[in-house]
C-alpha positions as CSV (number, residue, x, y, z in Angstrom):
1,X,111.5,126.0,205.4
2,X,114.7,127.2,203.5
3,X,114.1,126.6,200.1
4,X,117.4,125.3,198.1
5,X,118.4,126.3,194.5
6,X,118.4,123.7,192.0
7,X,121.3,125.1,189.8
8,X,123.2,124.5,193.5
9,X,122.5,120.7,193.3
10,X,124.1,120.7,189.5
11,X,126.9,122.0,190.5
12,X,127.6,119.8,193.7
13,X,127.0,116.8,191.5
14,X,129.9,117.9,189.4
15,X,132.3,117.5,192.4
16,X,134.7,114.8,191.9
17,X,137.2,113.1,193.8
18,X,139.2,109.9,193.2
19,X,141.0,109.5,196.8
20,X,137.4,109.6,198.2
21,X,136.3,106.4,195.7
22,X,139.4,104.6,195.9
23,X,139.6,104.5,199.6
24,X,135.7,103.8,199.6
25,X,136.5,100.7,197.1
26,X,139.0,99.2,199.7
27,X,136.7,99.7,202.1
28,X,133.6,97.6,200.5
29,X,133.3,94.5,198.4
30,X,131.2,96.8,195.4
31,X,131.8,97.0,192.3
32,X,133.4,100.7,191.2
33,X,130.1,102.0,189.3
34,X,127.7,100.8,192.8
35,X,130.8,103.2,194.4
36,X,130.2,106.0,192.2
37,X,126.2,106.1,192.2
38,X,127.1,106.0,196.1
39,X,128.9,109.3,195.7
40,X,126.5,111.1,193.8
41,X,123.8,109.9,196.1
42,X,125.5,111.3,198.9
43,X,126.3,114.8,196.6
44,X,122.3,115.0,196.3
45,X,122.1,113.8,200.4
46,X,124.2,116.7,201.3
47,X,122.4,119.4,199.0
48,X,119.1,118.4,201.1
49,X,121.2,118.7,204.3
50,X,120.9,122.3,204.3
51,X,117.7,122.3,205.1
52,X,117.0,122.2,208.9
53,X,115.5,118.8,209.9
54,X,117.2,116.7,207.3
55,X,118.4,114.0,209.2
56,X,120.4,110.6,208.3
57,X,118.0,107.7,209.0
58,X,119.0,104.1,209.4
59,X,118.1,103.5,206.0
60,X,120.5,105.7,204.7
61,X,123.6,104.2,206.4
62,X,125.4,103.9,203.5
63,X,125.4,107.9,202.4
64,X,126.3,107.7,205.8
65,X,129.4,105.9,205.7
66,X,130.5,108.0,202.6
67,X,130.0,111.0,203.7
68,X,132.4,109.9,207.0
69,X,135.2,108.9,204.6
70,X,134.4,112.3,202.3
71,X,135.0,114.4,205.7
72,X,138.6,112.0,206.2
73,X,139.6,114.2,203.5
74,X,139.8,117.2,205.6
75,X,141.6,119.8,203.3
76,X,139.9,118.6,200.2
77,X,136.4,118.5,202.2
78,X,137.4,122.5,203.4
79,X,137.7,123.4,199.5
80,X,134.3,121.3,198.7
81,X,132.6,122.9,201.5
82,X,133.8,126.4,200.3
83,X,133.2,126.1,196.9
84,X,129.8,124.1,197.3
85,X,128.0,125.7,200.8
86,X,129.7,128.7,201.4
87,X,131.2,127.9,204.5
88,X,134.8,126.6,205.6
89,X,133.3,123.6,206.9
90,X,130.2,122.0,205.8
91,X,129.0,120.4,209.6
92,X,128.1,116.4,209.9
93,X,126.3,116.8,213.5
94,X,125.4,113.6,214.8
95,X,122.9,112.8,217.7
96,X,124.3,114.4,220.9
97,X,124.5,112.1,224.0
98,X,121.4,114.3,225.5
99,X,119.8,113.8,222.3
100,X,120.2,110.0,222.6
101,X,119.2,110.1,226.4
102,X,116.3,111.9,225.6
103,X,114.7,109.6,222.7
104,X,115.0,106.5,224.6
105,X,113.6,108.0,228.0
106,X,111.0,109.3,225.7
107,X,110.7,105.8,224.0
108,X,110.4,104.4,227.5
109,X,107.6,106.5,229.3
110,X,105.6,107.1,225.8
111,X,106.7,104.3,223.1
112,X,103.3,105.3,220.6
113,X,104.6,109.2,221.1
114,X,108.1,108.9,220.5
115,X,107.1,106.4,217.5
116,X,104.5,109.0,216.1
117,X,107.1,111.9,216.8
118,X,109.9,109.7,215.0
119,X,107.7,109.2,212.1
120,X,106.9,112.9,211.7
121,X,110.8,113.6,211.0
122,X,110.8,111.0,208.9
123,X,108.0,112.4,207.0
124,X,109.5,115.6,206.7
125,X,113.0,113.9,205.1
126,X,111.1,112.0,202.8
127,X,108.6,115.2,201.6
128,X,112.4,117.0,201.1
129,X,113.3,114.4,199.5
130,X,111.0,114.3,197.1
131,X,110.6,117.7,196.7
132,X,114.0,118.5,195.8
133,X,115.4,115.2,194.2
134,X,112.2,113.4,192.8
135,X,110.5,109.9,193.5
136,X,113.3,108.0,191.8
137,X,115.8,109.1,194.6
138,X,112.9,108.4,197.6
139,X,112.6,105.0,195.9
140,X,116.1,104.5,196.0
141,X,117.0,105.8,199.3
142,X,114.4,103.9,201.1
143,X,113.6,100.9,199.3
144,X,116.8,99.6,197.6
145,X,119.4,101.3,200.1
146,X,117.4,100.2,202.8
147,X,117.6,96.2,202.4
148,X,121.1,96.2,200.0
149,X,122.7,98.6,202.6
150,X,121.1,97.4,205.7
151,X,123.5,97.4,209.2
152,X,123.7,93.4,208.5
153,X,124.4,93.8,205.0
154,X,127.4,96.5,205.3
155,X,129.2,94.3,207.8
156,X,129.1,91.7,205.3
157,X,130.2,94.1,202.4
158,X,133.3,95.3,204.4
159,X,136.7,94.1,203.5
């Protein structure tokens, strides 16, 4: 596994960007701090992202959606690639159709297999998780995100 320096995850969670909140505040009823911690969670999201695997689970919809409005930012998300990851573009891959295709004919011939396979990855985040950003952040991710931001619960939150 690719093992991450923690003075890189420091220094992402300096980044700042006001255009990124303010168009995340008229997107959701929250209050401006609940929009912040959002922001950094997603910072500390994309530090762990760089590690093959790392995936963005259903629970996690709401790094999700910042991340999306981060990347509308095209130039400024170029220069926080750059100076953050090295790269000229730091990639947000989602599930490829095949991908998609493959999990539900899985589901569908072997639903314990597919569940225990599923489960595995999801292992995996949540050991890189904790590895890298501490029980606090696994607690947070996948307790409170999980049933404040739930699919239901960001429908009703949009403006």
């Amino acid at each position: 596994m690719k093992k991450l320096d923690k003075k890189q995850l420091a220094n992402i969670l300096q980044f700042r960007n006001e255009d990124i909140i303010s168009r995340f505040n008229d997107m959701y009823r929250l209050e401006a701090e609940e929009v912040q911690d959002i922001f950094n969670e997603t910072l500390k999201f994309l530090f762990i992202s760089q590690i093959p695997g790392v995936f963005i689970p259903d629970d996690l919809l709401i790094i999700d959606e910042m991340w999306h409005n981060m990347i509308l930012f095209t130039p400024q998300y170029h220069e926080f690639s750059k100076e953050y990851f090295n790269t000229s573009y730091f990639h947000h891959v989602p599930a490829s159709k095949k991908e998609k295709e493959d999990r539900k004919r899985n589901m569908m011939k072997n639903p314990e297999k597919a569940k225990q396979e599923y489960l595995k990855k999801l292992e995996f985040l949540l050991s890189v998780t904790y590895d890298y950003l501490g029980e606090k952040t696994v607690e947070k991710w996948f307790r409170q995100y999980a049933s404040q931001y739930s699919k239901e619960q960001l429908k009703a939150l949009r403006k």
